[in-house]
DRENMARTOR-842348 format. One record per residue (C-alpha): x, y, z. Coordinates in steps of 0.05 Angstrom, whole numbers, plus 32768, in hexadecimal, padded with zeros to 4 digits. Layout:
XYZ ...
END
This chain:
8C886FEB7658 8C8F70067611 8CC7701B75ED 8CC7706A75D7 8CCD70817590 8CCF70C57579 8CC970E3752D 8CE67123751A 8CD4714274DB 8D10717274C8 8CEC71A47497 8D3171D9748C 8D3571F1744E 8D7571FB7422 8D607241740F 8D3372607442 8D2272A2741B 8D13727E73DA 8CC3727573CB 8CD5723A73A1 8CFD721573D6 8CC272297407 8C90721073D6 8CB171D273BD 8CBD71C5740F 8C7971CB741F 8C5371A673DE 8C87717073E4 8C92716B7432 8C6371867461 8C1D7187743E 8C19713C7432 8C307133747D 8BFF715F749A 8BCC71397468 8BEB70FB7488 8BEC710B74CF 8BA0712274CB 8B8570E474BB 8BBD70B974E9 8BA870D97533 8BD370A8755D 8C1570C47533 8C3C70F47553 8C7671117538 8CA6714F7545 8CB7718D750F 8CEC71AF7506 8CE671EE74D5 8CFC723474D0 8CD8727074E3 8CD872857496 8CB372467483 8C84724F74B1 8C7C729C749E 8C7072847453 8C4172587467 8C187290748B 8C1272B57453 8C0972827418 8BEF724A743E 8BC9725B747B 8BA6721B7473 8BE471FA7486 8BED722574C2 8BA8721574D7 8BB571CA74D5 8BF371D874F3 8BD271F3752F 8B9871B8753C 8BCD7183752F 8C0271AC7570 8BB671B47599 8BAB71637598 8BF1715275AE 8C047132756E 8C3971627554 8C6B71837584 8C9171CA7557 8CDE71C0756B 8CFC7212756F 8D4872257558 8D58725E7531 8D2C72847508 8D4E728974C6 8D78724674D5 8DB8725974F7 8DEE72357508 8DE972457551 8E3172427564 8E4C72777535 8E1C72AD7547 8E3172DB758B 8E0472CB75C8 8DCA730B75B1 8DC372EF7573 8DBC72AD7585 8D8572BF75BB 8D6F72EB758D 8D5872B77554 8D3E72867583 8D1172BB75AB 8CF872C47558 8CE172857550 8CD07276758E 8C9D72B87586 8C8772A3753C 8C757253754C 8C4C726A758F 8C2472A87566 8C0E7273752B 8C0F7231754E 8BF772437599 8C2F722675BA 8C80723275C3 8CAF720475B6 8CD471DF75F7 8D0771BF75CC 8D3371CF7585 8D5F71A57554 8DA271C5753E 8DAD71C674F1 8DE3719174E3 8DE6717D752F 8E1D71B47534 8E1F71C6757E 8E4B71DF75AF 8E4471DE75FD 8E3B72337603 8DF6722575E8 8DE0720D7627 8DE172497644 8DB1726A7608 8D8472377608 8D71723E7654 8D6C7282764A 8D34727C7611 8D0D724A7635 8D287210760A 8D2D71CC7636 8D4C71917604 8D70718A75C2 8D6E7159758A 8DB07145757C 8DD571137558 8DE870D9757E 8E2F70D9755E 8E3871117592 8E2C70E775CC 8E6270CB75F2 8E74707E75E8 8E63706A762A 8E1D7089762F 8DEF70507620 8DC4705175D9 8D8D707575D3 8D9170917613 8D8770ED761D 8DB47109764F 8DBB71487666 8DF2717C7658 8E0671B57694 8E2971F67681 8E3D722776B5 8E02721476E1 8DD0721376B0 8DB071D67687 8D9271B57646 8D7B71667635 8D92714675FF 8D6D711A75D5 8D9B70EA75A4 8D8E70E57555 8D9270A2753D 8DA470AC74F2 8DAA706674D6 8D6D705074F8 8D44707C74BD 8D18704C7496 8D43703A7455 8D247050740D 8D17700673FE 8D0E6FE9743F 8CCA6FC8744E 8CA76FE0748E 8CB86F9974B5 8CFF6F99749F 8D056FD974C5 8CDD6FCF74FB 8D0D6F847506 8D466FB97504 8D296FF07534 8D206FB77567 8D5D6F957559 8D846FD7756C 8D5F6FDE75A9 8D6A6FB075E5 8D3D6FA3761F 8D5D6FC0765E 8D4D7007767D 8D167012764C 8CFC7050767E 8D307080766A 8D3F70647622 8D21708375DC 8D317077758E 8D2070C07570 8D2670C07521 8D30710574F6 8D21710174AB 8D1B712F747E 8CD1714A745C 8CDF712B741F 8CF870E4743B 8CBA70E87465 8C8770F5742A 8CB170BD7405 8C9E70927442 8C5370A1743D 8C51709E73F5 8C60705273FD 8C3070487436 8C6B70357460 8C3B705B74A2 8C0A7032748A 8BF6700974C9 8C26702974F0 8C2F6FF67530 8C716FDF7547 8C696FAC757F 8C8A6FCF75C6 8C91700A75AA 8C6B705175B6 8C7070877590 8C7170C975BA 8C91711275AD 8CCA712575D5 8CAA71587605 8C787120761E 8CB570F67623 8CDB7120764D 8C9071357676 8C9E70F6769B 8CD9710876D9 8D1870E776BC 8D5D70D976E2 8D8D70EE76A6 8DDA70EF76A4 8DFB712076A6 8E35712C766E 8E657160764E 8E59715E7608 8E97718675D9 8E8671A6759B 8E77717F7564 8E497171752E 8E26713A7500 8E5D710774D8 8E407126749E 8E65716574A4 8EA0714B74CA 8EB7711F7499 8EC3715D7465 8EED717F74A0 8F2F715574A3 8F41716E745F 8F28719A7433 8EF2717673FE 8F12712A741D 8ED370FB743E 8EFB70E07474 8EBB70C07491 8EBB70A574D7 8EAE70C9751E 8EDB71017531 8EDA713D755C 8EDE71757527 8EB571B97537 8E9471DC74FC 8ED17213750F 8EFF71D874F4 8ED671D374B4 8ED7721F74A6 8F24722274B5 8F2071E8747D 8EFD721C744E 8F1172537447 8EDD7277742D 8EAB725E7453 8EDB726F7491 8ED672BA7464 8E9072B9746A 8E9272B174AC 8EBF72EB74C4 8E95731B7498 8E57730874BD 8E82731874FF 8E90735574E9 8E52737074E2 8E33734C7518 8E60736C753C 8E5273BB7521 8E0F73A9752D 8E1973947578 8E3F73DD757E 8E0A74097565 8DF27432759C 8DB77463758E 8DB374717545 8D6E745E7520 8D537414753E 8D24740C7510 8D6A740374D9 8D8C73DC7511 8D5973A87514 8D5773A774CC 8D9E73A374C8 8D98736574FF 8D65733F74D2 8D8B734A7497 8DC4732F74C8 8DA272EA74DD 8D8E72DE7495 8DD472D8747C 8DE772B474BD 8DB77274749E 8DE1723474A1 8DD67226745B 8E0A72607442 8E3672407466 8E2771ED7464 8E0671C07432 8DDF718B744C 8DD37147744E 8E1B71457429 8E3A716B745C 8E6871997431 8E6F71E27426 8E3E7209740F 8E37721B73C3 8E58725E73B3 8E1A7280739C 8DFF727573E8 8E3F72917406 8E3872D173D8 8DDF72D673EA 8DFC72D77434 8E2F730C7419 8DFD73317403 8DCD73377440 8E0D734C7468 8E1B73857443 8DD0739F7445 8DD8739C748D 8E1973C17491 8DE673F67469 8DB673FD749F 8DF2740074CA 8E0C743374AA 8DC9745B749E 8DB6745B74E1 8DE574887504 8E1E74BC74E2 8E51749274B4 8E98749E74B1 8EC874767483 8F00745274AA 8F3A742974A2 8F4E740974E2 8F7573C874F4 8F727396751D 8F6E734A7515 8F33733C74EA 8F3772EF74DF 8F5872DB751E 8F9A72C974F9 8FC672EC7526 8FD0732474EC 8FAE736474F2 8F8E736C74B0 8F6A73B37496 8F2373C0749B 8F0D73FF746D 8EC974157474 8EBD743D7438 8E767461741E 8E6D742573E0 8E9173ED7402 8EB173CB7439 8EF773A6742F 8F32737A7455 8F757386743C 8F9F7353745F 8FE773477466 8FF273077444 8FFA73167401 8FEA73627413 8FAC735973E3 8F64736C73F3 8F3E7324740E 8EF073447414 8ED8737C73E7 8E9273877402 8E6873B773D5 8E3173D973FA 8DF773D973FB 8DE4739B73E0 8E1F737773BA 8E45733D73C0 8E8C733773D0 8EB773357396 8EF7731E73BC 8ED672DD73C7 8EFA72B57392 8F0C72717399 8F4F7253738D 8F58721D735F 8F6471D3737A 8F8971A3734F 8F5871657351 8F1D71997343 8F3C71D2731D 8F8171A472F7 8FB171D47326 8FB471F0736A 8FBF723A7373 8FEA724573B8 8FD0729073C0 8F9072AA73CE 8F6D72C2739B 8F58731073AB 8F6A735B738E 8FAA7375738C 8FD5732F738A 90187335736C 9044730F734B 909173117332 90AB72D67304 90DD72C272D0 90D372D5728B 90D972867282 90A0728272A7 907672B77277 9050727C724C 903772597296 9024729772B2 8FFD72B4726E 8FE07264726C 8FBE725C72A8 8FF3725F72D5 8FEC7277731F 903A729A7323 906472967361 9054729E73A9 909672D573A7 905F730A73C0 901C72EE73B9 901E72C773F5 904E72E17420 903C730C745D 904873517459 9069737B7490 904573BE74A1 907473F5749B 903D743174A8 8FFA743474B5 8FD1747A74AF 8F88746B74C3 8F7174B674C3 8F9874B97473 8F80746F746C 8FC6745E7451 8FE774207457 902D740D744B 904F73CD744D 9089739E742D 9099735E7420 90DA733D740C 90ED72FE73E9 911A72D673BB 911172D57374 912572A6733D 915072647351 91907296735C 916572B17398 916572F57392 9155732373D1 911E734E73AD 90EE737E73DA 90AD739573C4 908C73D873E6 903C73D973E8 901E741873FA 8FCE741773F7 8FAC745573FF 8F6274487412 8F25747F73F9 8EDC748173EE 8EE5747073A7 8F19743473B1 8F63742773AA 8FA174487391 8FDC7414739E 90247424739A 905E73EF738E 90A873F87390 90C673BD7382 911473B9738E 914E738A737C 9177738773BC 91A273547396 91EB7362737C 91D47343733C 91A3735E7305 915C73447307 9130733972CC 90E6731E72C8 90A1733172C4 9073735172FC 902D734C72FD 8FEA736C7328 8FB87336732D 8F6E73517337 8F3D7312733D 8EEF7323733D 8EC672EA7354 8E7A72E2733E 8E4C72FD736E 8E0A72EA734C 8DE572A57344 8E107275730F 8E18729272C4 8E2172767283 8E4A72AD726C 8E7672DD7298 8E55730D72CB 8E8B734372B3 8E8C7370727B 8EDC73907269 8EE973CC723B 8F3073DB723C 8F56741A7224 8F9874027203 8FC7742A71D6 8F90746871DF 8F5C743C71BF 8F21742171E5 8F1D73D871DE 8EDF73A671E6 8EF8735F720C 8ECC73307202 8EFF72F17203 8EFC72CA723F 8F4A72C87232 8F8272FE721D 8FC4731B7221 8FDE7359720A 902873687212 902073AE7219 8FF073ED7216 8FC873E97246 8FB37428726D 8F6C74257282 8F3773E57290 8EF173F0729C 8ED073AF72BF 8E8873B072CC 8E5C738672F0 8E1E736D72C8 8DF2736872FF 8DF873B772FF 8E1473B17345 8E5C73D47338 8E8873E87300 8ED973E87318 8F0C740A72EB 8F5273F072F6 8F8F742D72D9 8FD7742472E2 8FFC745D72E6 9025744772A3 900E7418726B 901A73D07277 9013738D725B 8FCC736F725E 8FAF73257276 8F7373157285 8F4472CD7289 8F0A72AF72AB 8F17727D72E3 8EEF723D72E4 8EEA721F7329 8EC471D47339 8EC071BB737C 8E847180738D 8E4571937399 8E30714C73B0 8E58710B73CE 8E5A70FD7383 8E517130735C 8E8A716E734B 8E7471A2731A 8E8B71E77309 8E6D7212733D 8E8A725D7334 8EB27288730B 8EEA72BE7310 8EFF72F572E3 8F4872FD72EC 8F6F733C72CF 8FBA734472CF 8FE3738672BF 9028737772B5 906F739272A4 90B8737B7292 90E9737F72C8 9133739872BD 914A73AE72FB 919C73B77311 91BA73A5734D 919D73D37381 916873E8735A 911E73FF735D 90D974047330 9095742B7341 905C74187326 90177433733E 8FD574127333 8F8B74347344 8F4E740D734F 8F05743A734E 8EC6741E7361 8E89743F734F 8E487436733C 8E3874127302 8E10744E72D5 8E59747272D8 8E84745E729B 8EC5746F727E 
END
């Protein structure tokens, strides 16, 4: 009896709404495939690609689609299903999930004459609630990597996972059984049949993913040549599993590929080796990708809600939905780390058109509620304005997410600097409306560079009032300042309208001692748009009456400042930022370099940090007020 061996071609693609990712994927993977697998009959292998590549390919290449379709007719290529734009399945809620699938599912029977019975999962990230979708959508196994498998199951053998009655096959992924760049055909057909023993050969198979361009590198060096590997047979896994099989039965956790796991442990550390980490542990590794995350919940979830209304915006505000919900905003593979920040802010994007259509297809009414937003145990504040949506959270008391709708970024996404990448660590997230009190010996640090204290801006905040129909917050925090540990109390009150923030401070020296240092407003403005060589902001700046140009990437001004305009080059937004008395003036742009590759760490964003400050000289017992407004408007608006 021979031994069975499946290929799977995994055609994803980094950027599924890009025509030059599309392009370059199908010039340099799938056409010299097809080309190969048209004149090699007795070569079957499985595909894996998303329902946009296979809508570009309609409509550029119908010729490819055609091929396509003889090649699925004659048995020799078998379409694998998943989610349309590339989801990672476990993240979405049930409908959506479904939902994606059923789209796929729909698009590869309409242009290829047949549905898919099976799917692969991008990164091999599963978790044992999909069994229950992928019954319901008519999908019967899974490719998944073997490093999922439990220890005692033997090699290369599919089980078969049971959730709440229902039922799905797995088929293991061997990874390191992939044909090596240099390896001749009979070294790796010596290893393939080395790592394969004799016994139960009935229910065994050795399935192989690579990617389109590792397969066209394959070809390219006639590797397929005279493709015949003594005891083996090459099948697809549908035929495979065609034949009545006795399979085991196992409970398989949630997991996903080493690849991604070994980023998890800690944040930008390989700690390679097998582990049990979910792709929930690598977002509560990252925080902005766990950011990400509960923005796309958020408006999944206002979409789920929207009874009646216009459908016609509610589907558009679904598609717009499932686009930003594609893995690669979230997870770059084959390294396995975080995705890029320009991905993060494309999926940022998408999410705020939805919340549009939301919006536009039933009566809008600007809120402020609260409730737990990131499943902290905090209840943070959720304002639904007319030009934006925004999280003001407790820690810190600083607006996290500042979504501008319709179609902009968020500009609360900034990083925070880490030491080995950045030369320091900043201990505060970086957002709007951050505070800081230090020591005037601490002025040259601060105006250098510096990230301040963690006094308020990263302390949690108590909530003291909360007005939802006057969308008015209040809080307080309290802390010790200076090494004599003064008690020193700092009031917040944020009032919330459609044109953004007026935020009120009292800040009080409950000390028996005088207090004297500096305290500061931190604004940061991350970039939004694909990487610059100059800044994405422009800043005019009214000081001493005068209106005042800034083009320096750095600058302090002790005092004078009553007005700054900063405006969004893009054209998306123009903020203007007006205490309610003049103020000392800092401002600089924020480089931030995290690794890109296993090897490779470059600068991938930027931030535009602003600072209004002012001397402290407060009694015993003592109190200051200062007032600070922030106005977001459209960008053809100016001072």
């Amino acid at each position: 009896m021979s031994r069975a061996l499946c290929f799977h071609l995994d055609l994803n693609v980094s950027d599924i709404l890009s025509r030059g990712a599309l392009d370059h994927m199908y010039q340099q993977g799938l056409k010299p495939v097809l080309s190969f697998l048209f004149s090699h009959p007795k070569f079957p292998l499985a595909l894996s690609i998303p329902g946009t590549a296979v809508e570009y390919l309609a409509n550029g290449y119908p010729e490819a689609i055609d091929v396509l379709r003889e090649l699925v007719a004659r048995n020799q290529i078998e379409i694998e299903g998943g989610g349309y734009y590339l989801p990672i399945l476990p993240m979405q809620l049930p409908v959506d999930r479904s939902g994606q699938i059923e789209k796929l599912t729909a698009c590869v029977r309409e242009n290829f004459g047949k549905r898919p019975r099976g799917l692969s999962l991008f990164g091999s990230i599963w978790d044992p609630s999909l069994t229950i979708t992928f019954q319901a959508c008519g999908i019967e196994y899974v490719l998944l990597d073997e490093s999922l498998i439990p220890g005692r199951i033997q090699r290369f053998c599919p089980v078969i996972c049971s959730e709440q009655g229902k039922n799905v096959k797995i088929l293991p992924v061997c990874e390191d059984l992939v044909p090596a760049k240099k390896e001749s055909f009979q070294e790796w057909v010596s290893r393939l049949q080395q790592a394969f023993s004799s016994d139960d050969i009935a229910n065994r198979i050795v399935c192989i993913s690579v990617t389109g361009e590792d397969f066209y590198s394959l070809i390219s060096r006639g590797f397929f040549d005279s493709f015949e590997i003594p005891e083996f047979e090459l099948t697809l896994p549908s035929l495979f599993f065609k034949t009545p099989r006795r399979l085991q039965n196992v409970y398989l956790p949630a997991g996903m590929k080493p690849c991604i796991s070994r980023w998890t442990e800690s944040p930008y550390v390989d700690n390679p080796g097998k582990s049990t980490y979910t792709v929930y542990d690598f977002f509560n590794s990252y925080p902005q990708n766990r950011k990400l995350y509960e923005r796309m919940m958020y408006v999944s979830m206002l979409i789920s809600q929207c009874h009646g209304g216009d459908k016609m915006r509610k589907k558009a505000a679904q598609e717009k939905l499932w686009e930003a919900q594609c893995a690669y905003h979230f997870i770059s593979l084959p390294s396995g780390l975080p995705a890029v920040v320009q991905k993060r802010q494309m999926a940022y994007r998408h999410l705020s058109e939805a919340e549009h259509y939301i919006r536009e297809s039933k009566e809008f009414i600007e809120t402020v509620t609260s409730y737990d937003y990131d499943n902290n145990g905090l209840n943070e504040y959720i304002c639904q304005m007319e030009h934006f949506n925004a999280v003001i959270s407790p820690v810190g008391g600083q607006v996290v997410s500042l979504n501008i709708i319709p179609s902009g970024g968020n500009y609360a996404a900034g990083l925070s600097r880490i030491k080995k990448f950045d030369g320091q660590d900043d201990t505060y997230t970086r957002g709007l409306f951050s505070e800081h009190l230090i020591e005037k010996e601490m002025r040259n640090d601060f105006f250098n560079g510096g990230s301040g204290t963690n006094l308020f801006s990263n302390i949690t905040f108590c909530e003291k009032k909360f007005d939802a129909k006057r969308k008015e917050i209040q809080m307080e925090g309290q802390g010790v300042f200076s090494s004599l540990n003064l008690p020193v109390l700092l009031k917040k009150n944020i009032i919330v309208s459609s044109n953004g923030f007026i935020v009120q401070y009292i800040l009080k020296n409950e000390s028996p001692f005088p207090l004297q240092g500096i305290f500061a407003i931190e604004m940061n403005l991350a970039e939004t748009q694909p990487r610059q060589e100059n800044s994405q902001y422009s800043l005019e700046l009214v000081q001493d009456g005068n209106r005042v140009p800034l083009d320096e990437k750095k600058l302090t001004l002790e005092k004078g400042a009553s007005l700054l305009q900063l405006a969004d080059k893009s054209g998306k937004v123009v903020f203007l930022f007006e205490p309610n008395e003049e103020s000392g003036f800092y401002t600089e742009i924020i480089p931030f370099s995290r690794p890109v590759s296993e090897s490779e760490i470059e600068v991938v964003t930027k931030s535009r940090t602003v600072r209004f400050f002012w001397n402290v000289d407060l009694a015993a017992d003592r109190a200051m007020e200062k007032t600070i407004s922030c106005t977001i408007m459209p960008s053809h608006r100016k001072l």
